[in-house]
C-alpha atoms as a printed R data frame, in Angstrom:
    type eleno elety resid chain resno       x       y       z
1   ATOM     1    CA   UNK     A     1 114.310  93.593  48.057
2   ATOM     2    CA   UNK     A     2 114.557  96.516  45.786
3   ATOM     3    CA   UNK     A     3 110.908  96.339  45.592
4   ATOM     4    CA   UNK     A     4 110.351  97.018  49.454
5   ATOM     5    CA   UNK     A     5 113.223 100.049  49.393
6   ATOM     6    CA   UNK     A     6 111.361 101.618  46.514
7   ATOM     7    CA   UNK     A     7 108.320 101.749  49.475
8   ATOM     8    CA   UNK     A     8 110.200 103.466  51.455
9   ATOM     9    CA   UNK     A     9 109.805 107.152  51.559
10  ATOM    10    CA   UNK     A    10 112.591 109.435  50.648
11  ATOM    11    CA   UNK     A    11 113.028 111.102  54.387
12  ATOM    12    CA   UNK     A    12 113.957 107.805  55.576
13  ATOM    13    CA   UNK     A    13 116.249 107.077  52.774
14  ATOM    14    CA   UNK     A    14 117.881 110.169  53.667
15  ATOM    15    CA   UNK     A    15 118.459 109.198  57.787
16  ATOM    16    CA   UNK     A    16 119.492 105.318  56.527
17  ATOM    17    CA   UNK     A    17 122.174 107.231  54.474
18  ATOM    18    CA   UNK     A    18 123.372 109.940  57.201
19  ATOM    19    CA   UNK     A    19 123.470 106.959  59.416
20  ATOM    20    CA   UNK     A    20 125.722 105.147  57.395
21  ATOM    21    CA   UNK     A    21 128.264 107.797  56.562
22  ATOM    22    CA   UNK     A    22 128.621 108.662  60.836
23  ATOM    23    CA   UNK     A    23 129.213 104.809  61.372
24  ATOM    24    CA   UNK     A    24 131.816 104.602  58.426
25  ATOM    25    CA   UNK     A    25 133.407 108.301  59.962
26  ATOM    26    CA   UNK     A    26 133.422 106.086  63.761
27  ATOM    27    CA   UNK     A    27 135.073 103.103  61.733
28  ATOM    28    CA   UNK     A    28 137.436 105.421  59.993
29  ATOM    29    CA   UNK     A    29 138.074 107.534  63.587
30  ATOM    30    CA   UNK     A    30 139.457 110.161  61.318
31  ATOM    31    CA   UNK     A    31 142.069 112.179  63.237
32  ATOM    32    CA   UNK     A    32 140.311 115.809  62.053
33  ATOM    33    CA   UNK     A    33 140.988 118.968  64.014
34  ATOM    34    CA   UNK     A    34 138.280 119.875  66.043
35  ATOM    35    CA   UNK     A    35 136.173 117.058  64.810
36  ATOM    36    CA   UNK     A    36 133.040 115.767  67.316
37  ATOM    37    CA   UNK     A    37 132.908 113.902  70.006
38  ATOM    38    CA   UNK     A    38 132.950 110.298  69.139
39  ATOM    39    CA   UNK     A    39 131.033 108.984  71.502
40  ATOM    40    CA   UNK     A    40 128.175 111.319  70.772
41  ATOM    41    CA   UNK     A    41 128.646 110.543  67.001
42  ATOM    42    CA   UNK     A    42 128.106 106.850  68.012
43  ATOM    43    CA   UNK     A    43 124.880 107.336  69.970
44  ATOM    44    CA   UNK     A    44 123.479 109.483  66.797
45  ATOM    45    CA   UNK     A    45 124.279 106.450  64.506
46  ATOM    46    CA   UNK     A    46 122.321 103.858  66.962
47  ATOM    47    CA   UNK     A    47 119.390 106.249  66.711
48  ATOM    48    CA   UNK     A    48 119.356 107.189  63.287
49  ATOM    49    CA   UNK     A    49 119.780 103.838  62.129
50  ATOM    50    CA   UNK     A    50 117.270 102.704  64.289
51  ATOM    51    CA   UNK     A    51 114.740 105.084  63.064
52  ATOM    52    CA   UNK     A    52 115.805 104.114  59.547
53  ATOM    53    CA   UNK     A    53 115.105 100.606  60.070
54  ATOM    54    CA   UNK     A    54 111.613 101.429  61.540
55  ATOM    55    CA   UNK     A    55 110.748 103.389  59.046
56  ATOM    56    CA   UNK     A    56 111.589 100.549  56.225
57  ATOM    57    CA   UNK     A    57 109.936  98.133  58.143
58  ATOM    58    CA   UNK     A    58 106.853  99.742  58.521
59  ATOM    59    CA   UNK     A    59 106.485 100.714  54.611
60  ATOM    60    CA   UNK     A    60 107.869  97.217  53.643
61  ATOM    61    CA   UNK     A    61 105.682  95.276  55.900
62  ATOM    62    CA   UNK     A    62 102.221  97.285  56.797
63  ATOM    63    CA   UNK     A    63 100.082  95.794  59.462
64  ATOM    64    CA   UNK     A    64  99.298  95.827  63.021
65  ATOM    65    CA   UNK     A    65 102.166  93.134  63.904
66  ATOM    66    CA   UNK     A    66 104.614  95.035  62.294
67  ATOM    67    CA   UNK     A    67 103.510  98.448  64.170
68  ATOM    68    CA   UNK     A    68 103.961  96.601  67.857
69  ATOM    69    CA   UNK     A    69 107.212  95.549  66.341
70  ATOM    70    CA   UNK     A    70 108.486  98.955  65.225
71  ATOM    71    CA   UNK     A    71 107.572  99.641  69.098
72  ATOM    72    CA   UNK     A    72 109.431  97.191  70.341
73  ATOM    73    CA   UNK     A    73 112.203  98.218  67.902
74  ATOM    74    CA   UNK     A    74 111.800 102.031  69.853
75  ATOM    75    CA   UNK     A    75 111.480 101.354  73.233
76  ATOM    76    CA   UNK     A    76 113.900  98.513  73.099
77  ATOM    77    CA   UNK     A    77 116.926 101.569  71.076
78  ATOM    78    CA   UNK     A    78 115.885 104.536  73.881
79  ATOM    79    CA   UNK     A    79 116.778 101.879  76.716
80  ATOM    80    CA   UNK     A    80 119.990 100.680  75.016
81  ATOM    81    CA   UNK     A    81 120.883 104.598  74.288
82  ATOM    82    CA   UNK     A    82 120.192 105.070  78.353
83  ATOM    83    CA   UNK     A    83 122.552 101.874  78.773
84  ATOM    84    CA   UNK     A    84 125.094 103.349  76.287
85  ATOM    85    CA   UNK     A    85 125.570 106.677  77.167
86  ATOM    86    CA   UNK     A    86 125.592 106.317  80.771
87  ATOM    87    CA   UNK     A    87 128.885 104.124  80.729
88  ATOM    88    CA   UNK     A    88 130.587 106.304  77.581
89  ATOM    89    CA   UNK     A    89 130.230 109.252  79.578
90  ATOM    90    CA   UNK     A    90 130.471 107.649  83.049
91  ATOM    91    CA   UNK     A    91 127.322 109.139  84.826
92  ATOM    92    CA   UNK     A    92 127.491 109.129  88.519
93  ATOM    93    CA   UNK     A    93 124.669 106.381  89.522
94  ATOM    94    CA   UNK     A    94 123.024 109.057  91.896
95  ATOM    95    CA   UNK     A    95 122.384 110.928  89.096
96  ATOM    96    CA   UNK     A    96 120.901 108.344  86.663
97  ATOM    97    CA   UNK     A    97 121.978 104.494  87.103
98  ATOM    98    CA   UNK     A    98 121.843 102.174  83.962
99  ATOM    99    CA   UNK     A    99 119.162 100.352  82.913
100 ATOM   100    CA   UNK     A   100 121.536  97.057  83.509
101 ATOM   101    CA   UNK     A   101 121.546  98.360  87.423
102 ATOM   102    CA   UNK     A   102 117.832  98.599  87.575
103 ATOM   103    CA   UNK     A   103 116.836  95.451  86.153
104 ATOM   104    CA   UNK     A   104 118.904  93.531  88.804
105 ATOM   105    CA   UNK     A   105 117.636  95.968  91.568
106 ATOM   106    CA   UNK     A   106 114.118  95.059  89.941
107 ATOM   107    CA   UNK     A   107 115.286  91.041  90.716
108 ATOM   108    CA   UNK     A   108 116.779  91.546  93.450
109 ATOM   109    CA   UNK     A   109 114.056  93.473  95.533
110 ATOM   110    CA   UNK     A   110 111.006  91.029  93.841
111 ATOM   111    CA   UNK     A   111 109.498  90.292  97.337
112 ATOM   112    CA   UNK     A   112 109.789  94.304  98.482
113 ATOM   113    CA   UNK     A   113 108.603  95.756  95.159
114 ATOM   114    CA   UNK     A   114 105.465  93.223  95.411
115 ATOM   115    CA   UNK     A   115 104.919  94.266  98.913
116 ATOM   116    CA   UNK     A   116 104.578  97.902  98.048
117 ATOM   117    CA   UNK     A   117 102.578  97.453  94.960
118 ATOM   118    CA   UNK     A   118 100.131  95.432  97.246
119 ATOM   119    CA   UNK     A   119 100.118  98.903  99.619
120 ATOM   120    CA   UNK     A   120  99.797 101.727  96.986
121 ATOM   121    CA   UNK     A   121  98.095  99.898  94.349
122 ATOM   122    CA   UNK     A   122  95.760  97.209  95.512
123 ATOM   123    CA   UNK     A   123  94.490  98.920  98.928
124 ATOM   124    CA   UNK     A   124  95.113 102.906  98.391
125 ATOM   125    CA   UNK     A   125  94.496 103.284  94.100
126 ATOM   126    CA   UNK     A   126  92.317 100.434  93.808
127 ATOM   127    CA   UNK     A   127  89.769 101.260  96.434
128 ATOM   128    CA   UNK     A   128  90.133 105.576  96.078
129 ATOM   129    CA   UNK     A   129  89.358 104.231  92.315
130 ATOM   130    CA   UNK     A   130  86.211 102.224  92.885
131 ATOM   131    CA   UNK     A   131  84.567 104.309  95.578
132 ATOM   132    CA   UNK     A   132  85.525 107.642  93.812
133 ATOM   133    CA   UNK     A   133  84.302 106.567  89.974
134 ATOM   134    CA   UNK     A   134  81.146 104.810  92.101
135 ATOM   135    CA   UNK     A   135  80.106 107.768  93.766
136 ATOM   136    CA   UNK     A   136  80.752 110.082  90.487
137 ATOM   137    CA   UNK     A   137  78.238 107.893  88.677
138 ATOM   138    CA   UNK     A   138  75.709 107.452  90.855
139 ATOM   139    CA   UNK     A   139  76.054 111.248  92.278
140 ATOM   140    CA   UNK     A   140  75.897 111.668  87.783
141 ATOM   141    CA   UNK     A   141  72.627 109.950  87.356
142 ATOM   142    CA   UNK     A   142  70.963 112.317  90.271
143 ATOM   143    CA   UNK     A   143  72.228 115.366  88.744
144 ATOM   144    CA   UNK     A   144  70.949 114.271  85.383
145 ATOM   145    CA   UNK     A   145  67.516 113.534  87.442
146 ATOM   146    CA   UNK     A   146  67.294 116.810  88.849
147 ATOM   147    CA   UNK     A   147  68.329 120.093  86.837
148 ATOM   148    CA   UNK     A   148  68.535 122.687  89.911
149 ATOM   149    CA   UNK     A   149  71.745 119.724  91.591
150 ATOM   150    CA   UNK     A   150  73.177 120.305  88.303
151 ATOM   151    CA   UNK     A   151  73.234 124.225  88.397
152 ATOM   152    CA   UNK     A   152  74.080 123.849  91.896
153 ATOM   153    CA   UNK     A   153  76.455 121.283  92.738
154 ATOM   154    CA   UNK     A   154  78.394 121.159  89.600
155 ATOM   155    CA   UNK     A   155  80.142 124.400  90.668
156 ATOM   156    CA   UNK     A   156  81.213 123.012  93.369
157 ATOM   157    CA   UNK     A   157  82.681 119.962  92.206
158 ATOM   158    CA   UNK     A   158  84.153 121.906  89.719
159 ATOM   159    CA   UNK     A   159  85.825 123.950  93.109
160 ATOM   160    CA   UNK     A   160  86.811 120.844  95.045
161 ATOM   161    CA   UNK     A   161  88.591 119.114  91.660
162 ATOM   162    CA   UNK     A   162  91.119 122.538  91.547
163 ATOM   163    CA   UNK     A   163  92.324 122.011  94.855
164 ATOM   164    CA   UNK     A   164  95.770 120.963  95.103
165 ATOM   165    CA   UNK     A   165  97.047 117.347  96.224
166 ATOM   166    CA   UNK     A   166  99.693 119.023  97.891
167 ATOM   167    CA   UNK     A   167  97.539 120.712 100.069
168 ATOM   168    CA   UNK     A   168  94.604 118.019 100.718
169 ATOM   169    CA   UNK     A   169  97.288 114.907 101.019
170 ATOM   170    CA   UNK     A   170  98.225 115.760 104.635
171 ATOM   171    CA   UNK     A   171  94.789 116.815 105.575
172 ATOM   172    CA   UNK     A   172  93.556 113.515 104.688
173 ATOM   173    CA   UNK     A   173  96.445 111.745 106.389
174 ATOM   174    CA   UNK     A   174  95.288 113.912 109.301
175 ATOM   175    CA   UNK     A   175  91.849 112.847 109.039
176 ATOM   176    CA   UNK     A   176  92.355 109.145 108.198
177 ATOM   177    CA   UNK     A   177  95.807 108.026 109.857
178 ATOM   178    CA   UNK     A   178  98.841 106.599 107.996
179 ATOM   179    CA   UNK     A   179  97.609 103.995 106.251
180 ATOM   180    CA   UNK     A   180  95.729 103.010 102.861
181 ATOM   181    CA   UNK     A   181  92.022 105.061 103.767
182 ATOM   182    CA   UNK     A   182  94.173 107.985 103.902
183 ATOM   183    CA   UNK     A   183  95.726 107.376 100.388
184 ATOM   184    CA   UNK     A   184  91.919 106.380  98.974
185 ATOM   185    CA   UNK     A   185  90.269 109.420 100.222
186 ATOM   186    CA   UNK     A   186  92.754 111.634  98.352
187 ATOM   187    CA   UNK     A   187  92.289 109.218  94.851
188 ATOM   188    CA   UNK     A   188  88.421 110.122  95.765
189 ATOM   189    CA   UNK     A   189  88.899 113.773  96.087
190 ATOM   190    CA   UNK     A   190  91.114 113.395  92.495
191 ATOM   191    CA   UNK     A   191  89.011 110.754  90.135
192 ATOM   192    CA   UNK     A   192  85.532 112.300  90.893
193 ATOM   193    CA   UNK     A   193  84.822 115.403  89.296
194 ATOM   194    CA   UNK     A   194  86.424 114.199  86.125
195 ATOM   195    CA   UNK     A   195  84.028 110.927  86.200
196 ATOM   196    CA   UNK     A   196  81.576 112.953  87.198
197 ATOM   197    CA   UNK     A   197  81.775 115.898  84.304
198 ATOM   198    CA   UNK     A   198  82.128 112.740  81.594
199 ATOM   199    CA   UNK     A   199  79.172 110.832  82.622
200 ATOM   200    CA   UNK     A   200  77.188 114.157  82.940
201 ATOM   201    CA   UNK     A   201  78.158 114.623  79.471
202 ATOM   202    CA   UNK     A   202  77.773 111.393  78.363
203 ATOM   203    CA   UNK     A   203  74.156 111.489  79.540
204 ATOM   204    CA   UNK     A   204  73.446 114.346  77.825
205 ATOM   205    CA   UNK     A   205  75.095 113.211  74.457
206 ATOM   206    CA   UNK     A   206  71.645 111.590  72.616
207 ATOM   207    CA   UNK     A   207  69.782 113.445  70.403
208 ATOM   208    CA   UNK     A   208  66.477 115.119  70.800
209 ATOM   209    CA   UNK     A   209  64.947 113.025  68.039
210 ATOM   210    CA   UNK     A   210  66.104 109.624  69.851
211 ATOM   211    CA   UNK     A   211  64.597 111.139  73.170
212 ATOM   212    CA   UNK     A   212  61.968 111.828  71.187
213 ATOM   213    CA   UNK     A   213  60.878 108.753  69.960
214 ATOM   214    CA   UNK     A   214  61.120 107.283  73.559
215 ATOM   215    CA   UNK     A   215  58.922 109.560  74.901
216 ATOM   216    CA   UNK     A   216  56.818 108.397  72.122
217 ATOM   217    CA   UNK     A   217  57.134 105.223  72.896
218 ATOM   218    CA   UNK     A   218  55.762 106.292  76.596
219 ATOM   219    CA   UNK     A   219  58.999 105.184  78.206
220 ATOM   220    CA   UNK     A   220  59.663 105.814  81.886
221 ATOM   221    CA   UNK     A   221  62.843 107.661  82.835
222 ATOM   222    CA   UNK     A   222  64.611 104.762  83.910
223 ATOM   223    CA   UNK     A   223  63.972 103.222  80.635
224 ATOM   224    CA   UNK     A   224  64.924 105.602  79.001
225 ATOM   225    CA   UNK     A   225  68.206 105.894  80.765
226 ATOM   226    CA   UNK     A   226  68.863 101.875  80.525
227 ATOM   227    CA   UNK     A   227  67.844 101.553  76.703
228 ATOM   228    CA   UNK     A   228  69.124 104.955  75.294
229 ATOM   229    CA   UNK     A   229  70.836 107.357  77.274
230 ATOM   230    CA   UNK     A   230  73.177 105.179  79.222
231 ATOM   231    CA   UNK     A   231  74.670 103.006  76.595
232 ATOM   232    CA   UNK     A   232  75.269 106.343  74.698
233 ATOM   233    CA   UNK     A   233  76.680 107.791  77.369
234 ATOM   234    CA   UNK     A   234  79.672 104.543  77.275
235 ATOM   235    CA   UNK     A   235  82.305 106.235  75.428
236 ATOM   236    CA   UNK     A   236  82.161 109.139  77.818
237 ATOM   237    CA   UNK     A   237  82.217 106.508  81.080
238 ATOM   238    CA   UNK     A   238  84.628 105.196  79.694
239 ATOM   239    CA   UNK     A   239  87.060 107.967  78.802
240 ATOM   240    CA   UNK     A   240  86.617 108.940  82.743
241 ATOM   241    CA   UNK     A   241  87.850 105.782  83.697
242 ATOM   242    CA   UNK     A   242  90.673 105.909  81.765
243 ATOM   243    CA   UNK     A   243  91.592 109.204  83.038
244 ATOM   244    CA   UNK     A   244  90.667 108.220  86.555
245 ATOM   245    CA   UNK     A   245  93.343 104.964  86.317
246 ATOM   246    CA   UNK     A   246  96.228 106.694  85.746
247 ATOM   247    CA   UNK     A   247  94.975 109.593  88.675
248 ATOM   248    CA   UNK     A   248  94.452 107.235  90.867
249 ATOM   249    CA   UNK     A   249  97.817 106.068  91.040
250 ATOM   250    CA   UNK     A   250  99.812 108.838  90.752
251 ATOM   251    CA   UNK     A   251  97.609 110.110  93.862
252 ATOM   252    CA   UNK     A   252  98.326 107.399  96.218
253 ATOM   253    CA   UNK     A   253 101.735 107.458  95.344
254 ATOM   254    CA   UNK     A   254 102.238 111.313  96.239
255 ATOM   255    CA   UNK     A   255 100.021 111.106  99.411
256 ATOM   256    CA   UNK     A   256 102.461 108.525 100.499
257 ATOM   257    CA   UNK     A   257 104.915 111.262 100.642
258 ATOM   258    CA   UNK     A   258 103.370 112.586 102.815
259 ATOM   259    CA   UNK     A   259 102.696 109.759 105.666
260 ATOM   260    CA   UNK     A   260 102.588 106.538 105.399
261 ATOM   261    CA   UNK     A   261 103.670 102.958 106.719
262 ATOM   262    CA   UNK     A   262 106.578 101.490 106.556
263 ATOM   263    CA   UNK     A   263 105.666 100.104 102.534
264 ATOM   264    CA   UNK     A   264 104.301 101.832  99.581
265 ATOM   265    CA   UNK     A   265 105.818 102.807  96.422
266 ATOM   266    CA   UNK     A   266 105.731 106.749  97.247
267 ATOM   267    CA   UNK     A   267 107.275 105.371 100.859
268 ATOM   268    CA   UNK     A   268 110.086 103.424  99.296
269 ATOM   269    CA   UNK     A   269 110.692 106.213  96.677
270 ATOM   270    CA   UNK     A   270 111.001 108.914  99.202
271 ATOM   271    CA   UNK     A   271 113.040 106.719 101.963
272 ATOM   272    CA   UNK     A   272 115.419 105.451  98.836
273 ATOM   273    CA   UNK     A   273 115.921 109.107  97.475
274 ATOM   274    CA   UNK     A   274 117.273 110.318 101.123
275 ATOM   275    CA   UNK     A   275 119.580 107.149 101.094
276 ATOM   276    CA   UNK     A   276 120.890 108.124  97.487
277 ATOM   277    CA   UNK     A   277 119.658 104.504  96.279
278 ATOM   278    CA   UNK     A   278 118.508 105.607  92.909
279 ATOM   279    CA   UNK     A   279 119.010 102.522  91.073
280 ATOM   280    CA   UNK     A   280 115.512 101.575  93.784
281 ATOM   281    CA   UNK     A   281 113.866 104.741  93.002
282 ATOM   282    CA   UNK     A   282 114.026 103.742  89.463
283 ATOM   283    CA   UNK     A   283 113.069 100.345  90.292
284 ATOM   284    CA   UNK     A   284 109.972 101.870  91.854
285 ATOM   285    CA   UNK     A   285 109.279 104.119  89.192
286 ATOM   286    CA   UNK     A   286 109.429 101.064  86.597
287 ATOM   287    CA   UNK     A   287 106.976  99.453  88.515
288 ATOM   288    CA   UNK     A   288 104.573 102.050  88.668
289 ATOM   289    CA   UNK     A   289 104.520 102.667  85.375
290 ATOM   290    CA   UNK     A   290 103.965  99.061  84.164
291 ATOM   291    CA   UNK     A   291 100.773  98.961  87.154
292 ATOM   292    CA   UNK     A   292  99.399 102.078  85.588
293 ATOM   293    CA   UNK     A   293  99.603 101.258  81.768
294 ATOM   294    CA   UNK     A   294  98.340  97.708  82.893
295 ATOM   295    CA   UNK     A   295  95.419  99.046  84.953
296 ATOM   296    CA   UNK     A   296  94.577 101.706  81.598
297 ATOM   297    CA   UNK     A   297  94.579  98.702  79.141
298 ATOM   298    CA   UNK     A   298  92.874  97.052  81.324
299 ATOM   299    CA   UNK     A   299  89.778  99.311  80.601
300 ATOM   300    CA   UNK     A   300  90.703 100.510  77.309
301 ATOM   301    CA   UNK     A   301  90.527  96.991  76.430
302 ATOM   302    CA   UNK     A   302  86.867  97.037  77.893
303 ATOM   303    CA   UNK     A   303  86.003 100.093  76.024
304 ATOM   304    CA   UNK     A   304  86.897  98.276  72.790
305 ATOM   305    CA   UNK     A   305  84.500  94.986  73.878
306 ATOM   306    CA   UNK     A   306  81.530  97.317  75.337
307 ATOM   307    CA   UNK     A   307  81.138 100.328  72.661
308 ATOM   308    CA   UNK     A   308  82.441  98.265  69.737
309 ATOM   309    CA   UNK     A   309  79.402  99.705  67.929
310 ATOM   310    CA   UNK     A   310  81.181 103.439  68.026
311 ATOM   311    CA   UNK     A   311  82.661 104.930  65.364
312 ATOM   312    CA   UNK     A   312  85.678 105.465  67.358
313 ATOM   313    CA   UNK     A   313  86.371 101.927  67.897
314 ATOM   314    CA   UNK     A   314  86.137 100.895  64.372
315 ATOM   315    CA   UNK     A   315  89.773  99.815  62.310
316 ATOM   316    CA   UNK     A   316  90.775  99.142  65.807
């Protein structure tokens, strides 16, 4: 044991100590004049001993297990802080509702939640995703064809990405009625430039020698673009999906707001907000977030499988 505290580095001896002395003070409650508010002292202790605790652990114990565990360890203190300090200082639940609250709306409303991930996710995202990263690569491989599209079509792109949800979302609703095309023409208008400028780039990423050598070689175009150019160009494809997964939510959620059936996550979020149901909005809001980081690992996980051979993927 006294071999796995001498690993751990002096900062974090210093936090395990302060943490110790504000628990003994909130054991104590010393009657001083003027002296802070408990409560406060008591959510400092949770954190700093928590942090303490990670820190040890992760200099006792190095490895890849133990770093999902010191996450764990986080994620698992911030939500019990939430819990804490919303009942010692009695927060209103229109203001922020506990965790505790939450989870049982999250129970509770299984069948609802499921209904609008199924509306915003799986028709809207999904499909604004696909045709929008589609069209960005295939639009990608004509501009790499032809120089002059390049010169002259990129600018525009470029114009069409820096227009404003806000503005296009009830265009499209205009254009496309209240349901899910509506919500996938504005996750179009958001994941295709930035596909599109990353595969662009990612074609362009080979060296001259490597080009080179094809031409050598007296390969076509197309071969050269199948054997060389496009598996090069994977890290790049696959840094504009990523980006485009979490877009593509977050832009049929907020083109919701602004029409939509009676389902969807940015329907129930806006209906539940004018009803002061918070503890739903947060529901909502849980549920989004767990979609999104699901749909990114999704593809980050692909990235790892597909361009193992990079130098970024390797000690992964």
């Amino acid at each position: 044991m006294s071999g796995a505290l001498a690993l751990v580095p002096p900062w974090a001896r210093l936090v395990l100590a302060t943490a110790l002395v504000v628990a003994l003070v909130l054991i104590l409650r010393l009657p001083t004049a003027g002296a802070p508010d408990p409560r406060l002292l008591l959510l400092l202790a949770i954190w700093l001993g928590a942090w303490a605790a990670n820190a040890w652990l992760v200099a006792a114990f190095p490895g890849r297990r133990t770093g999902a565990l010191a996450a764990v360890i986080f994620g698992a203190t911030l939500i019990g802080l939430w819990e804490l300090a919303t009942r010692l200082y009695e927060v209103p639940r229109v203001i922020l509702p506990p965790p505790s609250m939450i989870g049982a709306r999250l129970v509770a409303s299984t069948e609802l939640l499921w209904i609008d991930v199924v509306q915003t996710f799986f028709k809207g995202a999904l499909a604004g995703f696909a045709i929008g990263t589609g069209a960005a690569i295939l639009f990608a491989l004509i501009v790499d064809r032809f120089d002059f599209l390049r010169r002259g079509l990129l600018p525009v792109g470029n114009f069409l990405a820096a227009l404003p949800i806000i503005g296009t979302a009830p265009i499209m609703v205009m254009w496309f009625g209240f349901d899910w095309p509506s919500k996938a023409a504005v996750v179009v208008a958001m994941v295709f430039f930035p596909m599109l400028v990353n595969t662009v780039q990612g074609l362009a990423a080979t060296e001259a020698m490597q080009r080179d050598l094809m031409r050598t070689w007296s390969a076509s175009w197309l071969q050269t673009l199948l054997a060389l150019r496009l598996p090069a160009a994977m890290p790049f494809i696959f840094n504009g999906l990523k980006i485009a997964a979490t877009l593509s939510l977050i832009g049929a959620i907020v083109a919701e707001f602004f029409g939509s059936p009676t389902r969807g996550m940015g329907f129930r979020i806006s209906t539940e907000v004018g009803r002061l149901q918070l503890d739903m909005v947060w529901a909502e809001i849980a549920v989004a977030a767990l979609v999104g980081s699901t749909f990114y690992g999704f593809w980050a996980l692909l990235e790892r499988r597909v361009t193992f051979w990079h130098p970024s993927q390797r000690g992964r």
